[in-house]
MIDOSE-1310 file (N, C-alpha, C; in nm, 2 decimals, decimal comma, always signed):
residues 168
xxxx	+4,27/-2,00/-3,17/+4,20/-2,01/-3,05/+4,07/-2,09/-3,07; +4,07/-2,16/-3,16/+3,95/-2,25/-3,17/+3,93/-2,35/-3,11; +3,84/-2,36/-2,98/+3,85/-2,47/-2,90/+3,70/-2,51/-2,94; +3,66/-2,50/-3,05/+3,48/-2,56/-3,11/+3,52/-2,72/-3,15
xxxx	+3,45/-2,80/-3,04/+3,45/-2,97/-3,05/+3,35/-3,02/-3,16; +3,37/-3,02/-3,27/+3,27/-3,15/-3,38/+3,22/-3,21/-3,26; +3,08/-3,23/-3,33/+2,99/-3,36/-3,27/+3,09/-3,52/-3,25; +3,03/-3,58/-3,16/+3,10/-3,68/-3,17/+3,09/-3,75/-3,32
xxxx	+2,97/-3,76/-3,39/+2,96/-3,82/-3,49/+2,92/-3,69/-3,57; +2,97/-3,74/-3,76/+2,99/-3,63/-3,86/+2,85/-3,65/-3,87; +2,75/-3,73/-3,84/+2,58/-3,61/-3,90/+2,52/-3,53/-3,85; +2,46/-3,44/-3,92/+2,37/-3,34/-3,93/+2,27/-3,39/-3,76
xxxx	+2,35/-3,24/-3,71/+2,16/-3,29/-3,60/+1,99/-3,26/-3,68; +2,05/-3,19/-3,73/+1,91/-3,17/-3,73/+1,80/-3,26/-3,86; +1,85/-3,38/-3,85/+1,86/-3,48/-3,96/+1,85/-3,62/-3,89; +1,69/-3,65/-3,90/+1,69/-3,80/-3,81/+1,75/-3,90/-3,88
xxxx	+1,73/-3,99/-3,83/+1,80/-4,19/-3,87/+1,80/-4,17/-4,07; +1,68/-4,11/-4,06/+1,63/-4,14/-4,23/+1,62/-4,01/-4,30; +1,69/-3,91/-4,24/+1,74/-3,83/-4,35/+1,59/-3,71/-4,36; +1,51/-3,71/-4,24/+1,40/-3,62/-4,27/+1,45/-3,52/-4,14
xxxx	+1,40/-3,40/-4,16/+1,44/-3,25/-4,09/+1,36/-3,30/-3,93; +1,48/-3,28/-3,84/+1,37/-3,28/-3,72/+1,45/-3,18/-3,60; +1,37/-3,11/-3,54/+1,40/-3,05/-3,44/+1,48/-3,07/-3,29; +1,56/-3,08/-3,30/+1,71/-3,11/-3,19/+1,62/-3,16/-3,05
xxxx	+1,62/-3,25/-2,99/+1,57/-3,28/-2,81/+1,65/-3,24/-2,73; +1,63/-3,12/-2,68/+1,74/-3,06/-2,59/+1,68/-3,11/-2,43; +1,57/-3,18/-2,41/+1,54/-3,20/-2,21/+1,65/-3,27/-2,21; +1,72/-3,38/-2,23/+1,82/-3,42/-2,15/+1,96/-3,34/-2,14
xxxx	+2,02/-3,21/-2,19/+2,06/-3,13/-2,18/+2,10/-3,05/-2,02; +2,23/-3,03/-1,94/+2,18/-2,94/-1,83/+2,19/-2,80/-1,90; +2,14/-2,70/-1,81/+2,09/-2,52/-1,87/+2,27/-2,53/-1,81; +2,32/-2,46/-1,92/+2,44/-2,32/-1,91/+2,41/-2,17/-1,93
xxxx	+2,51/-2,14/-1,88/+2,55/-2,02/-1,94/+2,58/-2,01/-2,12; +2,53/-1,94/-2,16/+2,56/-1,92/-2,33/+2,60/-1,78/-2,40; +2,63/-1,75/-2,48/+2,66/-1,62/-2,52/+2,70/-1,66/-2,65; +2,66/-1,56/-2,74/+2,69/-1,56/-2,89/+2,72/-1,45/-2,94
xxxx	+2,84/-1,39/-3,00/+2,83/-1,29/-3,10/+2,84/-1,30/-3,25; +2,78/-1,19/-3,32/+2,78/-1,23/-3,46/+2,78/-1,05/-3,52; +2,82/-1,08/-3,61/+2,86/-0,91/-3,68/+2,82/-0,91/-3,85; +2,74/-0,83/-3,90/+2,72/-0,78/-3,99/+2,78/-0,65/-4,08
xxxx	+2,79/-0,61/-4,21/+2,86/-0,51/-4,26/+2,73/-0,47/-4,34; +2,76/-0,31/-4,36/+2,66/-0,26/-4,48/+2,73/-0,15/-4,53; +2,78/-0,15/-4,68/+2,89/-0,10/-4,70/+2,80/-0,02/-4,82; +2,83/+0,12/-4,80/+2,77/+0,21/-4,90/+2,81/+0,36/-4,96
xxxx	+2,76/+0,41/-5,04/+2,83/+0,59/-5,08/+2,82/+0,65/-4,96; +2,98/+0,69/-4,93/+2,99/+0,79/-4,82/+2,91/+0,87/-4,79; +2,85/+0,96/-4,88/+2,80/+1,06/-4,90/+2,64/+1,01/-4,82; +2,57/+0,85/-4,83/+2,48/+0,78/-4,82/+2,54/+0,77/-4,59
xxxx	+2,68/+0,74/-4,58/+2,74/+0,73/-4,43/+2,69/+0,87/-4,35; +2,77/+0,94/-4,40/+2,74/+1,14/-4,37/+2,60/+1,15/-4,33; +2,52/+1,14/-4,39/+2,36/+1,17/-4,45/+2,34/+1,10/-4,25; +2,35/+0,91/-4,25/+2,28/+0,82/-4,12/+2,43/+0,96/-4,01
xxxx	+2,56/+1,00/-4,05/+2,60/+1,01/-3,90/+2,54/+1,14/-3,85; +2,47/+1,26/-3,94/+2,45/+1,40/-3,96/+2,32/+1,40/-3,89; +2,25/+1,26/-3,86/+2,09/+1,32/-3,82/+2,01/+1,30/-3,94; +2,04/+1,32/-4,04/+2,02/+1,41/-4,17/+1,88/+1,31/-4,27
xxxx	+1,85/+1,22/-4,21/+1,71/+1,12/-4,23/+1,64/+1,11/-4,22; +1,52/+1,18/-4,35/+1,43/+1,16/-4,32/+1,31/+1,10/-4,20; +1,35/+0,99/-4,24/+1,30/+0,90/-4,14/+1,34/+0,89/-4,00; +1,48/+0,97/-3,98/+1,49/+0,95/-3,81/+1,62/+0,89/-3,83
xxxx	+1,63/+0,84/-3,71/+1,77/+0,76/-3,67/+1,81/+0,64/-3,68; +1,85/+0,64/-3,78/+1,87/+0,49/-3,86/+1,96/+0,39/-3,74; +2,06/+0,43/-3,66/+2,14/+0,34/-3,60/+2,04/+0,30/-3,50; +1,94/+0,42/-3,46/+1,83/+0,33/-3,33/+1,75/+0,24/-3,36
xxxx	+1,68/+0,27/-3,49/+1,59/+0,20/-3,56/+1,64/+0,06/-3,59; +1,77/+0,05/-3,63/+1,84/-0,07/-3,64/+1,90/-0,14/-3,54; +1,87/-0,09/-3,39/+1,89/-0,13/-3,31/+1,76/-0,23/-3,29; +1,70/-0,18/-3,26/+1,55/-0,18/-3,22/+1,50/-0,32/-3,29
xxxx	+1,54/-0,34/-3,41/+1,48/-0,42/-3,57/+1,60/-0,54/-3,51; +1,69/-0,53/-3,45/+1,82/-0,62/-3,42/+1,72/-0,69/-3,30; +1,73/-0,62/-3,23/+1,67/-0,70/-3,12/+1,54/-0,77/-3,10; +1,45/-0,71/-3,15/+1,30/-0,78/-3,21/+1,39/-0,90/-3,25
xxxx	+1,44/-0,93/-3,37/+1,49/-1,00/-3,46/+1,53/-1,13/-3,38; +1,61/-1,08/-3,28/+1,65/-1,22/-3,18/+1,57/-1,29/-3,12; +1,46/-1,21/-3,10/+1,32/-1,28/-2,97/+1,24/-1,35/-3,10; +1,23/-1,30/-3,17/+1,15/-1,40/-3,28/+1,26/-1,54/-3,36
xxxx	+1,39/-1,54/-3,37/+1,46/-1,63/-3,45/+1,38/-1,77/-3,46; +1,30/-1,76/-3,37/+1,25/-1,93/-3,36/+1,13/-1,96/-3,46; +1,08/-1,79/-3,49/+0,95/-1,81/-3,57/+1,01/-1,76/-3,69; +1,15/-1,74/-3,75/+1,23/-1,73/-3,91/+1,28/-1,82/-3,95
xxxx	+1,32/-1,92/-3,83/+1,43/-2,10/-3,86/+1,34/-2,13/-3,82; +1,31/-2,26/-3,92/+1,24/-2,38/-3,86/+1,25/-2,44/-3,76; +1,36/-2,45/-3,77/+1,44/-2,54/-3,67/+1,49/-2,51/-3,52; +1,47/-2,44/-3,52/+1,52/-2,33/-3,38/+1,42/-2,39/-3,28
xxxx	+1,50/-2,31/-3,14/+1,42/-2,34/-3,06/+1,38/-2,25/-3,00; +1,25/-2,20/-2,98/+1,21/-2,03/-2,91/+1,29/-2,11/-2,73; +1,37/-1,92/-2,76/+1,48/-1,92/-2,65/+1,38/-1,78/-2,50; +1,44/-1,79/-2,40/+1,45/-1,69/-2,31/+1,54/-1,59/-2,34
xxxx	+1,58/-1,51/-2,37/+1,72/-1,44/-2,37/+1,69/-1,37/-2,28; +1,82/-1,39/-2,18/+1,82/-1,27/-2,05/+1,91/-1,19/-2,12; +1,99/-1,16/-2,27/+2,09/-0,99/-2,24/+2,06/-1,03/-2,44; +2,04/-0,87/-2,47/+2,03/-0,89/-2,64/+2,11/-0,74/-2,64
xxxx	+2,21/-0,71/-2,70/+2,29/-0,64/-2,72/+2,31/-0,61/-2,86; +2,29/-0,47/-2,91/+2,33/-0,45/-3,09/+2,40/-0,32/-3,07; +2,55/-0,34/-3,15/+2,59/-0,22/-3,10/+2,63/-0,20/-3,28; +2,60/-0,07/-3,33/+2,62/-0,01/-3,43/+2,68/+0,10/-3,48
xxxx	+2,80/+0,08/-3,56/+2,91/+0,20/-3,56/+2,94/+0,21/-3,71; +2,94/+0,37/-3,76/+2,99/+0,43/-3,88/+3,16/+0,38/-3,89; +3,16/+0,29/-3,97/+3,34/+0,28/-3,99/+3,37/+0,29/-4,13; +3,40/+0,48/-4,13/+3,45/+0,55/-4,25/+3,57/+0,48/-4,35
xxxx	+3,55/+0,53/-4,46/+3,50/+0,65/-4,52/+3,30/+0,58/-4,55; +3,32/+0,45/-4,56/+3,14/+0,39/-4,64/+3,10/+0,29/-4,57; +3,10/+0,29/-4,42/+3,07/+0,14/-4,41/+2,99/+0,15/-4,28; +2,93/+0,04/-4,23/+2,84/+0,07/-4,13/+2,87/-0,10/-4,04
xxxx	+2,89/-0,08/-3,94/+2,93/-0,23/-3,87/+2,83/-0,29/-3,78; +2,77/-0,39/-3,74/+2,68/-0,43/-3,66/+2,76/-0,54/-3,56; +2,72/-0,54/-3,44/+2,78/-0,63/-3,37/+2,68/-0,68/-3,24; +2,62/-0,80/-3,29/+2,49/-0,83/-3,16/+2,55/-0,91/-3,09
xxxx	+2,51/-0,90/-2,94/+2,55/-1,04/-2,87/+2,43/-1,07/-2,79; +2,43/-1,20/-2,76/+2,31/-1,30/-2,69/+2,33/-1,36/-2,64; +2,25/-1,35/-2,50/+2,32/-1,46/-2,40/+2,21/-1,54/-2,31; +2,20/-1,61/-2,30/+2,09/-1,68/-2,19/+2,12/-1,77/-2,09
xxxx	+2,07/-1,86/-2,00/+2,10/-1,97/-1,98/+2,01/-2,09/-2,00; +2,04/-2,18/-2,05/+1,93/-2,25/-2,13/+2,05/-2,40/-2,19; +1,94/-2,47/-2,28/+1,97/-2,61/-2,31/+2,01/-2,59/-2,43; +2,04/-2,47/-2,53/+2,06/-2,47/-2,64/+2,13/-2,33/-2,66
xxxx	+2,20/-2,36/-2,76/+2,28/-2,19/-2,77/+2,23/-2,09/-2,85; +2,30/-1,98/-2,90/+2,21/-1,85/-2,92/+2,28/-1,83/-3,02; +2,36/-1,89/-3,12/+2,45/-1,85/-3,23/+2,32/-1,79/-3,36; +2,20/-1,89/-3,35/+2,13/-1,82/-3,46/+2,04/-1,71/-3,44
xxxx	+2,04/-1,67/-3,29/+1,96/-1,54/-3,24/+2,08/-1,41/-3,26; +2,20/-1,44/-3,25/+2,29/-1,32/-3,28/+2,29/-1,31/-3,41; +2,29/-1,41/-3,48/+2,32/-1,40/-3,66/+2,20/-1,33/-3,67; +2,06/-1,34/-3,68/+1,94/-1,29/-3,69/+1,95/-1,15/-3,62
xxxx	+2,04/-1,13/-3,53/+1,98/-0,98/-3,53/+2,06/-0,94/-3,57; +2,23/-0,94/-3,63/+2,31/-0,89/-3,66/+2,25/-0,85/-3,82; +2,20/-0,94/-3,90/+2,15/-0,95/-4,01/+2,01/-0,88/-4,02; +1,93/-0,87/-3,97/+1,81/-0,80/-3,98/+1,81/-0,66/-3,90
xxxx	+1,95/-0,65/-3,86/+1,99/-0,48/-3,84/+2,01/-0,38/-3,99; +2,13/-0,50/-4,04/+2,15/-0,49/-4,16/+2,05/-0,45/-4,26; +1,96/-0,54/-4,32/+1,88/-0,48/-4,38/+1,79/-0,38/-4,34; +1,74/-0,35/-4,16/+1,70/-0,21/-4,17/+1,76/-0,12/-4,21
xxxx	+1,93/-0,09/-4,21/+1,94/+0,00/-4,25/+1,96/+0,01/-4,40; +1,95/-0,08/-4,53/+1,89/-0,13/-4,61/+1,79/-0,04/-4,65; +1,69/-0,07/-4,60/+1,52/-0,02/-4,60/+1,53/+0,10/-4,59; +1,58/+0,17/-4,45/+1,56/+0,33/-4,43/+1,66/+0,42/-4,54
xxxx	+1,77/+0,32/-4,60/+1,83/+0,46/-4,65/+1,82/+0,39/-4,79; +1,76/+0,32/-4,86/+1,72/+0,29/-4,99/+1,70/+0,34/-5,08; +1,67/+0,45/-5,05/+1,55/+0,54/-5,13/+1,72/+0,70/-5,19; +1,82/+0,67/-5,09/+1,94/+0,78/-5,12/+2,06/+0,63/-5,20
xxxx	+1,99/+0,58/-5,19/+2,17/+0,52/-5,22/+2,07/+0,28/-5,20; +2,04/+0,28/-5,38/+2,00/+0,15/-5,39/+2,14/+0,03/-5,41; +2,27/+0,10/-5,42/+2,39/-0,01/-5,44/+2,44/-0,02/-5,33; +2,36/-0,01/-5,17/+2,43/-0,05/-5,07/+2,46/-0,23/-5,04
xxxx	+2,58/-0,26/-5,00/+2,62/-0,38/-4,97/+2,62/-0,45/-4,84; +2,52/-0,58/-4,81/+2,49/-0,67/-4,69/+2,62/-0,80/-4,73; +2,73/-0,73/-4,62/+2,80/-0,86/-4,63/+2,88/-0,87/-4,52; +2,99/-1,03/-4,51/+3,05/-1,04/-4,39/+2,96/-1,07/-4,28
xxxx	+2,85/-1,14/-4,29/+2,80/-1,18/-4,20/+2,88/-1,29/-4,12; +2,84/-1,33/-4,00/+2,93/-1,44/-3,96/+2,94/-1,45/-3,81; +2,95/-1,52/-3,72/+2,95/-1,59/-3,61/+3,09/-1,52/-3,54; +3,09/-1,45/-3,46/+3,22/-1,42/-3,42/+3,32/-1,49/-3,29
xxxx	+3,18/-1,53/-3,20/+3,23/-1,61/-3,07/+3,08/-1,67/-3,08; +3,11/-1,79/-3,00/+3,03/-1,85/-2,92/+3,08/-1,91/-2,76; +2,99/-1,88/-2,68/+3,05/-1,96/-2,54/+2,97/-2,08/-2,48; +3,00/-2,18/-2,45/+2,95/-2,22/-2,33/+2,83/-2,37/-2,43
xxxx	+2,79/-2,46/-2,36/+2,75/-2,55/-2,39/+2,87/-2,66/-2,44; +2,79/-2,80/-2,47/+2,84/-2,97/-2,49/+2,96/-2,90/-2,55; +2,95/-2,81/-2,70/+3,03/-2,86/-2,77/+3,16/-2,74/-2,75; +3,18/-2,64/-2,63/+3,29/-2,61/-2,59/+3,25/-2,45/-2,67
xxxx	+3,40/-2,40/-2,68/+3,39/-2,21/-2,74/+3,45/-2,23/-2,88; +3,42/-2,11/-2,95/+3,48/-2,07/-3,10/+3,48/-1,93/-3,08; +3,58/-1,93/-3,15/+3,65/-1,81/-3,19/+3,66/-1,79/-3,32; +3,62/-1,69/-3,39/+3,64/-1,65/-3,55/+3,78/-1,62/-3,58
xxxx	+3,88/-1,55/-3,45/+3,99/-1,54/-3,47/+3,97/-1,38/-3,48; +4,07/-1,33/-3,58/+4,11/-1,16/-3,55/+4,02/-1,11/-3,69; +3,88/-1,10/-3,63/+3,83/-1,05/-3,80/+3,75/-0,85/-3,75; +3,75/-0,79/-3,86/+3,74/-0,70/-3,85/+3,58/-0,62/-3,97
């Protein structure tokens, strides 16, 4: 179900005539509809799962706090990439679920309507959910794993939709 169109030509946008970094000209652009999802894993000692699903933290509620740290995360993407473009987002969505026996799943979505799409505002929160929960439970369990990041859908804009396909 990959309907994602390559640019018309194989270079780099973000790469002028001569090969120096420059920032995408989106005014000649019309505003769409956009939407992005992106999903993160944080895979750790069960015993470390139990603890975030039990209440049982010190510090409070790890899935809200990582909510919270997701979505900051997307309103700022423009001031973590260079290259970005500070967006409006009308809908920032992080939804966060224990998927036993060790693992913890993040799943952001972003949507606006605007001249540019949101693929790096969902990756950014999906991933800086991730390492909150990282941060808060650190101190019980330091061999937790940030992986499986990745783009799951995108919609809308020039270059058409993608699909990651059936990932889990």
């Amino acid at each position: 179900m990959n309907e994602f169109k390559q640019p018309d030509s194989a270079a780099l946008t973000h790469l002028d005539a001569e090969g120096r970094a420059n920032m995408v000209d989106v005014s000649e652009k019309n505003p769409t509809n956009r939407e992005a999802k992106a999903q993160a894993w944080v895979r750790m000692r069960p015993a470390t799962l139990k603890l975030i699903q039990q209440n049982g933290h010190p510090k409070g509620d790890v899935f809200a706090v990582a909510r919270i740290a997701g979505i900051m995360a997307a309103k700022k993407t423009h001031e973590l990439i260079p290259l970005c473009h500070p967006l409006m987002l009308s809908a920032i969505h992080i939804e966060v679920k224990a998927v036993e026996p060790d693992s913890v799943r993040i799943v952001s979505t972003c949507r606006l309507n605007g001249r540019t799409g949101v693929e790096l505002e969902a990756l950014t929160a999906a991933s800086v959910a991730a390492l909150t929960i990282y941060d808060m439970c650190k101190a019980v369990d330091r061999g937790m794993i940030i992986d499986r990041i990745q783009l799951l859908r995108k919609q809308g804009g020039r270059s058409g939709n993608f699909e990651a396909g059936d990932v889990q």
